[in-house]
Backbone as ProteinMPNN parsed JSONL, in Angstrom:
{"seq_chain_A": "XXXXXXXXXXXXXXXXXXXXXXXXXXXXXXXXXXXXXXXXXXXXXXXXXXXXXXXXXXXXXXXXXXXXXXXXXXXXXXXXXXXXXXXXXXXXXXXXXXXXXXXXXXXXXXXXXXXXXXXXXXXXXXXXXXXXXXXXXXXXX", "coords_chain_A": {"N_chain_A": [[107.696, -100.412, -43.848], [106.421, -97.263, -45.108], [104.416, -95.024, -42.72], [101.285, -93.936, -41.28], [99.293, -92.552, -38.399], [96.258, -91.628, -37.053], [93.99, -89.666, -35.087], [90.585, -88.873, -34.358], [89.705, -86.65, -31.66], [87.725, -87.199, -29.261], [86.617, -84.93, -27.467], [87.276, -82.582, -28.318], [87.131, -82.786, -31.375], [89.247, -82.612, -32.813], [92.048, -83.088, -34.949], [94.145, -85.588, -34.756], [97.433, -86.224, -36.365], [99.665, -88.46, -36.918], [103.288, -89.645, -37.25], [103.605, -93.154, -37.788], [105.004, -96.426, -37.573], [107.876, -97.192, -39.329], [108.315, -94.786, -40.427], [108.919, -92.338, -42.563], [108.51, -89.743, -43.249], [105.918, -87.16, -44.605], [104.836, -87.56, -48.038], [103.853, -85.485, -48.955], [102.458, -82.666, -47.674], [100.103, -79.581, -46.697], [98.725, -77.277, -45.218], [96.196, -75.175, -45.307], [93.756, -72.389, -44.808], [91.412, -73.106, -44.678], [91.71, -76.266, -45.558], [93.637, -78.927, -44.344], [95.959, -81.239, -45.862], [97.274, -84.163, -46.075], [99.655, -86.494, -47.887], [100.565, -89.729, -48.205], [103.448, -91.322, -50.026], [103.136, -91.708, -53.733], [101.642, -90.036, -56.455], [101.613, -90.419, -59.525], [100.835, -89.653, -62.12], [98.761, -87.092, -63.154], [95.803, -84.792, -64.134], [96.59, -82.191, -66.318], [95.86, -79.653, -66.362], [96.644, -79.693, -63.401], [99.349, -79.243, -63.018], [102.569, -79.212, -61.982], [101.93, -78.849, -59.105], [102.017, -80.18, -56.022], [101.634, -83.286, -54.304], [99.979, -82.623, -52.215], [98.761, -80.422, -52.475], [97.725, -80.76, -55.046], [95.124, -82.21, -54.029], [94.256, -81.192, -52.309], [93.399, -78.192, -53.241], [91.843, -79.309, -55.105], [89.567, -80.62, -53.756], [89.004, -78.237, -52.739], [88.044, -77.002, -54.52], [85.706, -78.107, -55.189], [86.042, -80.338, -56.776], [87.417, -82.891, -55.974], [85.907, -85.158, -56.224], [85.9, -85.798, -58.975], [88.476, -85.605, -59.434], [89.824, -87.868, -58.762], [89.165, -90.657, -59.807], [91.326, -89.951, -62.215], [93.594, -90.556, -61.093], [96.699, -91.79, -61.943], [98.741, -93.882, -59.131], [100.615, -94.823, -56.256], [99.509, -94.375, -52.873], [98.233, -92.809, -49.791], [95.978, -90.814, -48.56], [94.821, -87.965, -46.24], [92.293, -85.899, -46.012], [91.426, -82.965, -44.621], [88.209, -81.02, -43.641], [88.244, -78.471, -41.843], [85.937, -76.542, -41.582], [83.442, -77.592, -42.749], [83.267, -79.892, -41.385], [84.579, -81.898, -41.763], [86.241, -85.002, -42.936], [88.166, -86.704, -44.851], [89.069, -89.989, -46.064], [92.018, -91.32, -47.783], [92.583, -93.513, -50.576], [95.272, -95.425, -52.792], [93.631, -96.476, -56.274], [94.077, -98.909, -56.726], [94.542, -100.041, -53.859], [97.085, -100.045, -52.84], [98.612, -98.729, -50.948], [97.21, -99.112, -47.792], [94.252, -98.264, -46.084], [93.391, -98.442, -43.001], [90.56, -98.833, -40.871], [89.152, -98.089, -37.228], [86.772, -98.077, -34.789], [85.3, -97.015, -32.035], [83.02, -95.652, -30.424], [83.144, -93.424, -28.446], [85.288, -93.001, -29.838], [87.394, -92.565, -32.634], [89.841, -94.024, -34.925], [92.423, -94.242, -37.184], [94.668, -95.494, -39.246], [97.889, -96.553, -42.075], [99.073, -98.519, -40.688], [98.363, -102.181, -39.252], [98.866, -102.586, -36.563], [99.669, -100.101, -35.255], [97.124, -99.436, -33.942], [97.274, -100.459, -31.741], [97.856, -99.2, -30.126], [96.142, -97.06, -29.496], [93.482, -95.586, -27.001], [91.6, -98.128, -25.604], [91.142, -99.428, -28.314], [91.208, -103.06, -29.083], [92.111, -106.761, -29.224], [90.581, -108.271, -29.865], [88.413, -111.163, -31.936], [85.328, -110.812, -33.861], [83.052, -113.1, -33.537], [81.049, -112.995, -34.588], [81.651, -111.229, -36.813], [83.278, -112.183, -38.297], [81.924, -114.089, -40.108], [81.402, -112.722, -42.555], [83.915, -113.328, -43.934], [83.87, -116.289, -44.472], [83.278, -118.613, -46.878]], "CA_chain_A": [[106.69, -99.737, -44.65], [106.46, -96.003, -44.339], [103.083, -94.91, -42.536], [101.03, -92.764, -40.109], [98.614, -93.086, -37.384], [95.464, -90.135, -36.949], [92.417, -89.813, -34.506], [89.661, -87.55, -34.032], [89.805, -86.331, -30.564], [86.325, -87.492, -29.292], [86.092, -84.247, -26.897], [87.004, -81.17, -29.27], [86.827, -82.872, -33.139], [90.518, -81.679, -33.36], [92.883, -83.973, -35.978], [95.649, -85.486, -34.486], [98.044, -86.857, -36.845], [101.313, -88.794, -36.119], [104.01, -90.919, -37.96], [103.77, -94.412, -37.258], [105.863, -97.477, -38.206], [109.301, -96.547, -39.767], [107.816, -93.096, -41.081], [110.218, -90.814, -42.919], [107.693, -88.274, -43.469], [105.07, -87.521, -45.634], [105.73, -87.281, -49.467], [103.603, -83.908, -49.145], [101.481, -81.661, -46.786], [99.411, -78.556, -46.731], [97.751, -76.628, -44.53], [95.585, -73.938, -45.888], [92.85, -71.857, -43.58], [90.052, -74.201, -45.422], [91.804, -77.574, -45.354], [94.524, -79.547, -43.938], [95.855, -82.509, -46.516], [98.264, -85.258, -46.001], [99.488, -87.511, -48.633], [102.249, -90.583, -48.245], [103.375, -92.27, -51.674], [103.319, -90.687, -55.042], [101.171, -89.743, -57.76], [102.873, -90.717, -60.592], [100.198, -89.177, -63.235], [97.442, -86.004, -63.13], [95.405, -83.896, -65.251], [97.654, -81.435, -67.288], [95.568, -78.764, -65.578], [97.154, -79.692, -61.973], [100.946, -80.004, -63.085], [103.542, -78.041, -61.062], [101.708, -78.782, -57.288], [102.844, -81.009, -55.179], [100.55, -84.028, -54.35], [98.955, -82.484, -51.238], [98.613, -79.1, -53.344], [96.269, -81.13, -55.956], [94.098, -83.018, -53.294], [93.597, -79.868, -51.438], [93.018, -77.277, -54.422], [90.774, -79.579, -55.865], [88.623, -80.552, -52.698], [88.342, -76.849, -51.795], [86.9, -76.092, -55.834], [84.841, -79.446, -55.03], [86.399, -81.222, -57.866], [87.819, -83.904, -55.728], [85.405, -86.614, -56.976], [86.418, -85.932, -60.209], [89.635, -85.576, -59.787], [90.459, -89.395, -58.074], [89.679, -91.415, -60.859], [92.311, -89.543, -63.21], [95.007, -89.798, -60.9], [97.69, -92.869, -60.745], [100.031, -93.588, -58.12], [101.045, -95.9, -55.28], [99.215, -93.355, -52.362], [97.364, -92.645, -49.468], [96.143, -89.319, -48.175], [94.187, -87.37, -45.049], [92.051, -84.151, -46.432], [90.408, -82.762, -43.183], [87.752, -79.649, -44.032], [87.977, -78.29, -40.776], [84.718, -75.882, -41.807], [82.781, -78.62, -43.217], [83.807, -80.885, -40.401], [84.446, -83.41, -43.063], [87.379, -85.81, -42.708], [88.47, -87.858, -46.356], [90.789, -91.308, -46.173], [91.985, -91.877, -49.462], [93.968, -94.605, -51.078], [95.326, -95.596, -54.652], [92.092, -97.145, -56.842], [94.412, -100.377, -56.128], [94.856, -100.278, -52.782], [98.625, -100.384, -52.887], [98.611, -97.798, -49.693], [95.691, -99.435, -47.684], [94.473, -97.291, -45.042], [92.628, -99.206, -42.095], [90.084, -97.862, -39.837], [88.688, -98.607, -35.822], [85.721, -96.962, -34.351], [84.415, -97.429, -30.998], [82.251, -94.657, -29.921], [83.516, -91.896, -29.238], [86.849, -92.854, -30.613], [88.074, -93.465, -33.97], [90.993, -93.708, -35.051], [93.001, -94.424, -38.523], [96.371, -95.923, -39.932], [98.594, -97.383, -42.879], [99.598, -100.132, -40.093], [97.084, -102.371, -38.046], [99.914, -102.283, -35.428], [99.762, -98.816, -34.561], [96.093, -99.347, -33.306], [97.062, -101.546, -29.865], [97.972, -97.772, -28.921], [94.789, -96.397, -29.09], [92.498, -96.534, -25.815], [90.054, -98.529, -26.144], [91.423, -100.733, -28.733], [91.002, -104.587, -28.62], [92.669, -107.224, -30.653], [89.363, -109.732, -29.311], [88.001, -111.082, -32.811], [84.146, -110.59, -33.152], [83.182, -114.328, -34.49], [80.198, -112.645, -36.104], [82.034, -110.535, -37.969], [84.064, -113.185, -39.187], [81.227, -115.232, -40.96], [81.405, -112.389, -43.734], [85.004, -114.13, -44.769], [83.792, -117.562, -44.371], [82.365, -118.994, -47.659]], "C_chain_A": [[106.386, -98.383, -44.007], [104.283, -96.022, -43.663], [102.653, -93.823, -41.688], [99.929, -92.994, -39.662], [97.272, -91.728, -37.348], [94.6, -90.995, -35.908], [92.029, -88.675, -34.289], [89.502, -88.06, -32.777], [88.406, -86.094, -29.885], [85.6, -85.825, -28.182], [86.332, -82.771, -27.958], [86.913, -81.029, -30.768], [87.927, -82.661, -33.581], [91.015, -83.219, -33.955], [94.182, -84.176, -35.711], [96.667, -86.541, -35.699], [99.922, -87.47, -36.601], [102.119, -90.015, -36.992], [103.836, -92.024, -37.475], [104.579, -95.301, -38.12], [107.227, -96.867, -37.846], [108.997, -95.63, -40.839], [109.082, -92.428, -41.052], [109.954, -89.344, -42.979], [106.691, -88.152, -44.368], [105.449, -86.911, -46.943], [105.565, -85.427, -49.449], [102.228, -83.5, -48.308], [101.37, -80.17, -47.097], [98.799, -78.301, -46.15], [97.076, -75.51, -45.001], [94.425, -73.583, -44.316], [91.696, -73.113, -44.023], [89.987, -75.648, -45.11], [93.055, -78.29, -45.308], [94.569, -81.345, -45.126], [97.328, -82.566, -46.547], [98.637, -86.078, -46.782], [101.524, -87.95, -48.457], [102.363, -91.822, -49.155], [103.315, -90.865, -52.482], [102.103, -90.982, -55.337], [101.812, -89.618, -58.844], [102.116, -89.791, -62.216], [99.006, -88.447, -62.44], [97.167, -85.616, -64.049], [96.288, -83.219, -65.497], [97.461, -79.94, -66.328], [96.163, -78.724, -64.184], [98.703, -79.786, -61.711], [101.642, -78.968, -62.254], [102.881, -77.905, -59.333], [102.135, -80.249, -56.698], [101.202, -82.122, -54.798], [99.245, -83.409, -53.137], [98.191, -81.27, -51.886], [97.242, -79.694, -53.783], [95.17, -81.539, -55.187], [93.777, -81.631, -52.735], [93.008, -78.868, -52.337], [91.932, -78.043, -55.099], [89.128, -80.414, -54.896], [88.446, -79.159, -52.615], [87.416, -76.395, -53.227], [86.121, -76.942, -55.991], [84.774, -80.176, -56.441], [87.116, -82.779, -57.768], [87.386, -85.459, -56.221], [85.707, -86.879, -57.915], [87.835, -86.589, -60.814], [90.146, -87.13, -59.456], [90.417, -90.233, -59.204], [90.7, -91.336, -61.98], [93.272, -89.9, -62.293], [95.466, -91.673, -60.747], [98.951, -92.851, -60.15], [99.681, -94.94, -57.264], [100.667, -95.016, -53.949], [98.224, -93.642, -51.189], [97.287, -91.397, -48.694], [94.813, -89.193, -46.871], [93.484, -85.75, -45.832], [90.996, -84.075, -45.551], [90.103, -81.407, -43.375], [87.497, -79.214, -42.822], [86.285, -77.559, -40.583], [83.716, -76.502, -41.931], [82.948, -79.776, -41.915], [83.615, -82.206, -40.668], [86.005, -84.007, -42.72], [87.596, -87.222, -43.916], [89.612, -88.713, -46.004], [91.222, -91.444, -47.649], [93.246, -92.402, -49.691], [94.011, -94.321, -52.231], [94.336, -96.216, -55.164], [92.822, -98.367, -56.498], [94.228, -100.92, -54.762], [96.321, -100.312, -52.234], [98.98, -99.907, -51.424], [97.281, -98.238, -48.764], [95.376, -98.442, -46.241], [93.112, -98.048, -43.935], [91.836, -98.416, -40.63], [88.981, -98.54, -38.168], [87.843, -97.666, -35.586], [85.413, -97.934, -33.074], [83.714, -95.823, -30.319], [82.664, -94.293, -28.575], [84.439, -91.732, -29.393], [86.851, -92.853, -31.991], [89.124, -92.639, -34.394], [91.499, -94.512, -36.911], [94.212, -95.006, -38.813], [96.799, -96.379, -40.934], [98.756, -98.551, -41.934], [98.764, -100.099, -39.546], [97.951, -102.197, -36.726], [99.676, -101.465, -34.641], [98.367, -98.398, -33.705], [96.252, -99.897, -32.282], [97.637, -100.088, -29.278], [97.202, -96.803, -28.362], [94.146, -97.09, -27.937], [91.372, -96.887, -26.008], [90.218, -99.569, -26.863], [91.535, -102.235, -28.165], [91.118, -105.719, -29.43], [91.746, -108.504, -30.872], [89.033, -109.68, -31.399], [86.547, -110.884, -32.394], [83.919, -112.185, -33.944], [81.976, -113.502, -35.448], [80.537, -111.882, -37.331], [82.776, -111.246, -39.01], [83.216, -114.251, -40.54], [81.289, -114.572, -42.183], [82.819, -112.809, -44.618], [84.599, -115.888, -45.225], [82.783, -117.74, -45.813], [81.349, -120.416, -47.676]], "O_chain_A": [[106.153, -98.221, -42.81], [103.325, -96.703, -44.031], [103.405, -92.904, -41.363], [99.249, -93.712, -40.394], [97.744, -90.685, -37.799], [94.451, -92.21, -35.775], [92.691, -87.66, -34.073], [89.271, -89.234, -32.489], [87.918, -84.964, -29.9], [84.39, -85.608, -28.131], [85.374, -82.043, -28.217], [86.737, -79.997, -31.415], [87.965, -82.464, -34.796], [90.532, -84.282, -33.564], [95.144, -83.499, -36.075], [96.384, -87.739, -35.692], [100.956, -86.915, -36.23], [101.61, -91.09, -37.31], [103.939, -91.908, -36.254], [104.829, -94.986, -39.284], [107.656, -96.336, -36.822], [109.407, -95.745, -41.994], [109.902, -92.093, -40.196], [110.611, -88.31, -42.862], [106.517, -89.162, -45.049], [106.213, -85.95, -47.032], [106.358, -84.517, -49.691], [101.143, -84.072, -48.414], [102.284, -79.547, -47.637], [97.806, -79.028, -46.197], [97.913, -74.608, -45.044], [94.32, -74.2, -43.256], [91.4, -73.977, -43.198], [89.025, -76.275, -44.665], [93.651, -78.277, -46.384], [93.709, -82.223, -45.196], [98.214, -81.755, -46.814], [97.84, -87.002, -46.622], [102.637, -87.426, -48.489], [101.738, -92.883, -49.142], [103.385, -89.67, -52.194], [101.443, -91.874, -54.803], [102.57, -88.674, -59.065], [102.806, -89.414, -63.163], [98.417, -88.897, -61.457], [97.886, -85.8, -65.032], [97.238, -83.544, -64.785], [98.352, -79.293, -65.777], [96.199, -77.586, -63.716], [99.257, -80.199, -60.692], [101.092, -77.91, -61.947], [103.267, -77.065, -58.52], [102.559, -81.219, -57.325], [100.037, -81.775, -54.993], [98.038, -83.648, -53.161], [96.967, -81.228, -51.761], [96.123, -79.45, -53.332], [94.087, -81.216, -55.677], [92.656, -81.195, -52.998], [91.817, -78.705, -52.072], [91.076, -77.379, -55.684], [88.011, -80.637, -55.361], [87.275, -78.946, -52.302], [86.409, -75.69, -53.186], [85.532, -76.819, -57.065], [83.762, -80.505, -57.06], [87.351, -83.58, -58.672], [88.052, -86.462, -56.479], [85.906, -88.067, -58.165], [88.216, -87.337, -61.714], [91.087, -87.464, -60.176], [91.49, -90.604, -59.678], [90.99, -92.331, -62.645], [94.302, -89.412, -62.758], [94.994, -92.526, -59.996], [99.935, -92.163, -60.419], [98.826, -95.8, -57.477], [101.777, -94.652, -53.559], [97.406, -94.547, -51.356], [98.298, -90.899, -48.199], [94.032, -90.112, -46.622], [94.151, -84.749, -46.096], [89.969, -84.754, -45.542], [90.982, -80.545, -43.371], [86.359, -79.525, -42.47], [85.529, -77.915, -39.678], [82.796, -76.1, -41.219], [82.139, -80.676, -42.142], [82.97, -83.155, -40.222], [86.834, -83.248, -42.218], [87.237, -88.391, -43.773], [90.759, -88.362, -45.729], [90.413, -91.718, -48.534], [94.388, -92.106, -49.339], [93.349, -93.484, -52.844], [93.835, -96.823, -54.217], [92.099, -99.095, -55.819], [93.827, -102.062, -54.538], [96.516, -100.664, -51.071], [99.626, -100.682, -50.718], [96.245, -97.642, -49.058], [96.271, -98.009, -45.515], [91.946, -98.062, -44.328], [92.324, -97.732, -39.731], [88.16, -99.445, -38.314], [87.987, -96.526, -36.029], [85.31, -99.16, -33.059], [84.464, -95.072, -29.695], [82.417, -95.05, -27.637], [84.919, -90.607, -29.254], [85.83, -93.394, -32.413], [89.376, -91.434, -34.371], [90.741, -95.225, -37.569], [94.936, -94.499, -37.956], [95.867, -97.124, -41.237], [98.557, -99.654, -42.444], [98.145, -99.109, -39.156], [97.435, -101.522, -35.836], [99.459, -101.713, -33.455], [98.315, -97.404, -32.981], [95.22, -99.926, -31.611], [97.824, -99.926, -28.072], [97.307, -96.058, -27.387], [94.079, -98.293, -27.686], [90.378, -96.296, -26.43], [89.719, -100.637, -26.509], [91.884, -102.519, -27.019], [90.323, -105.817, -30.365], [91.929, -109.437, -31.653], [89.265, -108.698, -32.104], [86.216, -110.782, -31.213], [84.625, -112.418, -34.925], [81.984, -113.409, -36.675], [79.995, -111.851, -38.435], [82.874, -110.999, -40.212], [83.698, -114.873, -41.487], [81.267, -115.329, -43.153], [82.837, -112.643, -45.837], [85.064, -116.488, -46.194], [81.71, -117.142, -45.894], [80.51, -120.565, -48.564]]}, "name": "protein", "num_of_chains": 1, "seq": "XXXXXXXXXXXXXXXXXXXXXXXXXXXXXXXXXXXXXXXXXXXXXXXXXXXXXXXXXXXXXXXXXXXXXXXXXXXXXXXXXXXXXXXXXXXXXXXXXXXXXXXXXXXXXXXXXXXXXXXXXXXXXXXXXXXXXXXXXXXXX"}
């Protein structure tokens, strides 16, 4: 399963991103001065208005004209993406409305970190594969 690994770098806020798994690459990236966006999977359908950009194109062009909320429920695909406003010092996960692409996240203060695979988290420091039992009672019916 293709994928990729990120963390915010608890001493300067910087965005490291990195293939993980058996990563081929990502479908589509963009860097602009404004905002850095990542997306791996398709978008198989958009507005009419967004045709001819590339998937990171639309997520980024339409976060920077703050149409992104809008824009997610129109779109389907099999997807998950990274749009990091460096200015805003905002940081978006985003999957398909299914989940098809699930994107899983760890925090321990003053880490956190991100991935498509849970795997790729026993590399982070800090990580810990201990269960918590209390956390577990919210599965238990």
């Amino acid at each position: 399963m293709p994928g990729w690994t990120g963390n915010l770098n608890p001493k300067d806020k910087r965005l490291n991103i990195r293939p993980g798994g058996n990563f081929a690459g990502f479908s589509s990236s963009i860097e602009k001065l404004n905002v850095r966006a990542f997306v791996q999977g398709t978008i198989y359908a958009a507005p009419p208005e967004f045709a001819g950009q590339s998937a990171a194109e639309l997520l980024a062009s339409s976060y920077e004209k703050g149409l992104l909320e809008k824009l997610l429920p129109q779109l389907d695909g099999s997807f998950s993406a990274i749009i990091y406003g460096p200015l805003k010092t905002e940081l978006l996960l985003i999957t398909d409305r299914l989940g098809m692409q699930p994107i899983y996240i760890w925090e321990d203060p003053p880490y956190f970190g991100f991935s498509t695979e849970l795997k790729e988290f026993l590399e982070l420091e800090g990580f810990s594969v201990d269960l918590d039992p209390e956390s577990m009672q919210c599965f238990w019916i």
